[in-house]
C-alpha positions as a Python dict, from the first residue, in 0.01 Angstrom:
ca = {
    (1, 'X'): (0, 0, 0),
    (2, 'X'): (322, 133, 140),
    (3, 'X'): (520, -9, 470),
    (4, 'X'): (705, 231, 610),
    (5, 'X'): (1079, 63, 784),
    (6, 'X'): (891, -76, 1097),
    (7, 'X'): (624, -197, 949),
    (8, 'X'): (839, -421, 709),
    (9, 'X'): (1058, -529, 926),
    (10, 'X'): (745, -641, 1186),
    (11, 'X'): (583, -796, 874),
    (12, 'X'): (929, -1023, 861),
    (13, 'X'): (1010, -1083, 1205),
    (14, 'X'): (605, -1220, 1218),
    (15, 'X'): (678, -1422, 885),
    (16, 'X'): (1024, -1553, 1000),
    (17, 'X'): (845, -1658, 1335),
    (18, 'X'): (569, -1854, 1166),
    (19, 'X'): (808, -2018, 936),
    (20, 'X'): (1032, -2165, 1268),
    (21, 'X'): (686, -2368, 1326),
    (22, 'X'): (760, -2535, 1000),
    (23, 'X'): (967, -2806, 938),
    (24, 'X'): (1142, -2681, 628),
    (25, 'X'): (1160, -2320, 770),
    (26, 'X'): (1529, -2295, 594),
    (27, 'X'): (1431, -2336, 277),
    (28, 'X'): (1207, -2068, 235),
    (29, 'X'): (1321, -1843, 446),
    (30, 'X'): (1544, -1608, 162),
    (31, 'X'): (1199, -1640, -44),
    (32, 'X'): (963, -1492, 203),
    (33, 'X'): (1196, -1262, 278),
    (34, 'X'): (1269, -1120, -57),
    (35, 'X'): (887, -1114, -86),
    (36, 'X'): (816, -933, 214),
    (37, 'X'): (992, -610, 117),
    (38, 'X'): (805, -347, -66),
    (39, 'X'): (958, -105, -331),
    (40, 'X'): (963, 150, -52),
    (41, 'X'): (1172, -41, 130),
    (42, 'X'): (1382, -252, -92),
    (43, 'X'): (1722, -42, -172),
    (44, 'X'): (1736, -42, 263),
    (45, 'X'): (1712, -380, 279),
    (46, 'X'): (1917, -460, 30),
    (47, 'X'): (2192, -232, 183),
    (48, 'X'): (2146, -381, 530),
    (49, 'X'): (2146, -742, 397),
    (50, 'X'): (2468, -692, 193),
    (51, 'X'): (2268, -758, -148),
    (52, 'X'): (2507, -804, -453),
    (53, 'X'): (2246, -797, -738),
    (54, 'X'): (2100, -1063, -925),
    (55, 'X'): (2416, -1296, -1058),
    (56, 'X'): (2341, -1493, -1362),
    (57, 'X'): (2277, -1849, -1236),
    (58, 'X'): (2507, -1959, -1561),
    (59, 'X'): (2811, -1806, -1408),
    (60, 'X'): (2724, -1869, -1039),
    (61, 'X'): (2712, -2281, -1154),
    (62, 'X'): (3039, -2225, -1425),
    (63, 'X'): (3229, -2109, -1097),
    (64, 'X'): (3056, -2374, -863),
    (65, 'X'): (3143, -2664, -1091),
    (66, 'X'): (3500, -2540, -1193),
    (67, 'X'): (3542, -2545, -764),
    (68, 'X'): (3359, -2894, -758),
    (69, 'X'): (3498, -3123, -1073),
    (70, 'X'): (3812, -3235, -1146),
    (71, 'X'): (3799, -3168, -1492),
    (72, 'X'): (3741, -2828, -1702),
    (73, 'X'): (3361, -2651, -1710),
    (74, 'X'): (3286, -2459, -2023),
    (75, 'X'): (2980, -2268, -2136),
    (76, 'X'): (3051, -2460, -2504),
    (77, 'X'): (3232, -2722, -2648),
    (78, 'X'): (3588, -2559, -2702),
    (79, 'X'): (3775, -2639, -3022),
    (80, 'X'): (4032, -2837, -2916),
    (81, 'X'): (3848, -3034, -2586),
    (82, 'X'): (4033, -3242, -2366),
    (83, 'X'): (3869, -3632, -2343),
    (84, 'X'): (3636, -3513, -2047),
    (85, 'X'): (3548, -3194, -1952),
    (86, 'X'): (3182, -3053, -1917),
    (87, 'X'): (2961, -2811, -2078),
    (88, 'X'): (2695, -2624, -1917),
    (89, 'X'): (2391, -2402, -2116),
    (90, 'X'): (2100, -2265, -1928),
    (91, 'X'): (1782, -2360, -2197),
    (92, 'X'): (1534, -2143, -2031),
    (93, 'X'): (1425, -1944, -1719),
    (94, 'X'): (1103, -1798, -1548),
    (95, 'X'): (1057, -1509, -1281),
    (96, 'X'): (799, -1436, -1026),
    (97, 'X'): (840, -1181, -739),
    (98, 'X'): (1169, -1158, -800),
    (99, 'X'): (1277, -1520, -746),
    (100, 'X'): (1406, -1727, -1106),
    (101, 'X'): (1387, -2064, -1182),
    (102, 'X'): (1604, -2175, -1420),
    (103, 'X'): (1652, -2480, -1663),
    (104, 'X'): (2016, -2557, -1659),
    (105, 'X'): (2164, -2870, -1872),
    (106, 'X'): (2457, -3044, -1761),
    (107, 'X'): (2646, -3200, -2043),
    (108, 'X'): (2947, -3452, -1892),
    (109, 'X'): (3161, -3556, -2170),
    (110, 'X'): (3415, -3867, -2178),
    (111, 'X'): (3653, -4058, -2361),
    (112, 'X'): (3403, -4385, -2336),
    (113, 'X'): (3070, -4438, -2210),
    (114, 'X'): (3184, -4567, -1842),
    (115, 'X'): (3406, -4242, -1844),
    (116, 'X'): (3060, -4015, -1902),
    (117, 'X'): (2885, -4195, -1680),
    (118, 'X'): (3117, -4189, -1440),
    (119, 'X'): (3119, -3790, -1461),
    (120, 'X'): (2767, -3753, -1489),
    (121, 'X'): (2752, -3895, -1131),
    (122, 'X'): (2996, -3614, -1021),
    (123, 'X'): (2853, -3335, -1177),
    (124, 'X'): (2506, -3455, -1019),
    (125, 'X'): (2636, -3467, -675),
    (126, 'X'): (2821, -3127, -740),
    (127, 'X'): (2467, -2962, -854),
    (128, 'X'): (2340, -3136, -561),
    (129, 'X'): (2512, -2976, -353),
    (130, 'X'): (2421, -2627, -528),
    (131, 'X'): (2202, -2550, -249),
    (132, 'X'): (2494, -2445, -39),
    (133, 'X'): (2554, -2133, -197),
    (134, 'X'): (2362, -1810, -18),
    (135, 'X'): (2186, -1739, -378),
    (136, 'X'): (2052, -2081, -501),
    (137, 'X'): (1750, -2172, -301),
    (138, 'X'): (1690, -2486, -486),
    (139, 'X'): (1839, -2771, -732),
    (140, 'X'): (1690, -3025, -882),
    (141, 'X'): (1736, -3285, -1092),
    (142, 'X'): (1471, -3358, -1361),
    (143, 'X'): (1617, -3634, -1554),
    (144, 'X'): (1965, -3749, -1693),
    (145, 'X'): (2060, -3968, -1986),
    (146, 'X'): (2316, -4067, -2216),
    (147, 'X'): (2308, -3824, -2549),
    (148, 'X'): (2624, -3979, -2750),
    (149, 'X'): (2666, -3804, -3041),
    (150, 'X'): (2656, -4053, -3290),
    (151, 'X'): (2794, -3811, -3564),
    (152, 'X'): (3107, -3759, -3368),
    (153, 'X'): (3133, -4070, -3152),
    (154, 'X'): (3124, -3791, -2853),
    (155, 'X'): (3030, -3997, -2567),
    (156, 'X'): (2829, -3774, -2335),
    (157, 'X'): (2560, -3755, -2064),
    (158, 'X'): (2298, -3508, -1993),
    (159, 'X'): (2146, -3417, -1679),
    (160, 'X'): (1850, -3175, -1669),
    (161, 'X'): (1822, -2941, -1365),
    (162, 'X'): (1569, -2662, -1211),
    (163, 'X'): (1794, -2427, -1003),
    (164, 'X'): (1566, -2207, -822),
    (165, 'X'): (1772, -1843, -707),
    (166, 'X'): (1732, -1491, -622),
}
């Protein structure tokens, strides 16, 4: 069934109004709304609301964490690495209604194990704090632990996120 302009734009205003009833109204917000427009209506929408395109969540945390951390943030382990640095990989992603949730893993790498550690705590608050960015409507952390490579004496920690964006 097709919307035209008005209709759409009634169908958010009464969506945006039932979601100020709800406690977590913020959150969802950019969801319903995304949801709300119709293929009709979509390219207007996405003029008026000054949509960029889907960004690929990789880059959008590379740039985040590279703002964030002290130390480098690399998409793999470079040749010649510094003692601590981190490495980020997305290892898999679903889509529905044009929302993506992605499985992003966090490698912090240190020059000991209290060093790692120390830098997995960073990174975690940084991807914490993902959430602030316009595009990312959710982070969360699934589980972190120490992965030492014991082939390389690599002292490392992992931390396993869901980023939810648009």
């Amino acid at each position: 069934m097709r919307h035209s302009m008005r209709q759409n734009a009634d169908l958010v205003i009464r969506m945006m109004n039932i979601l100020a009833e709800s406690v977590q109204w913020q959150a969802y917000t950019p969801l319903i709304l995304m949801a709300a427009l119709t293929n009709t209506a979509t390219k207007h929408w996405k003029k008026y609301l000054g949509y960029r395109g889907i960004a690929m969540i990789e880059k959008t945390v590379l740039d985040y964490l590279t703002e964030a951390l002290d130390v480098p943030v690399y998409m793999e382990v470079p040749a010649n690495a510094p003692d601590s640095f981190v490495v980020i990989e997305k290892t898999g992603s679903q889509r529905e209604n044009r929302i993506t949730r992605a499985s992003i893993s966090v490698d912090s790498y240190g020059a000991s194990m209290l060093e790692a550690a120390e830098l997995n705590e960073k990174t975690k608050a940084a991807m914490d704090d993902l959430i602030n960015l316009s595009e990312v409507c959710s982070s969360k952390l699934q589980s972190d632990y120490n992965f030492t490579d014991p082939t390389s004496k690599h002292y490392r920690y992992t931390a396993l996120y869901h980023v939810t964006h648009y």
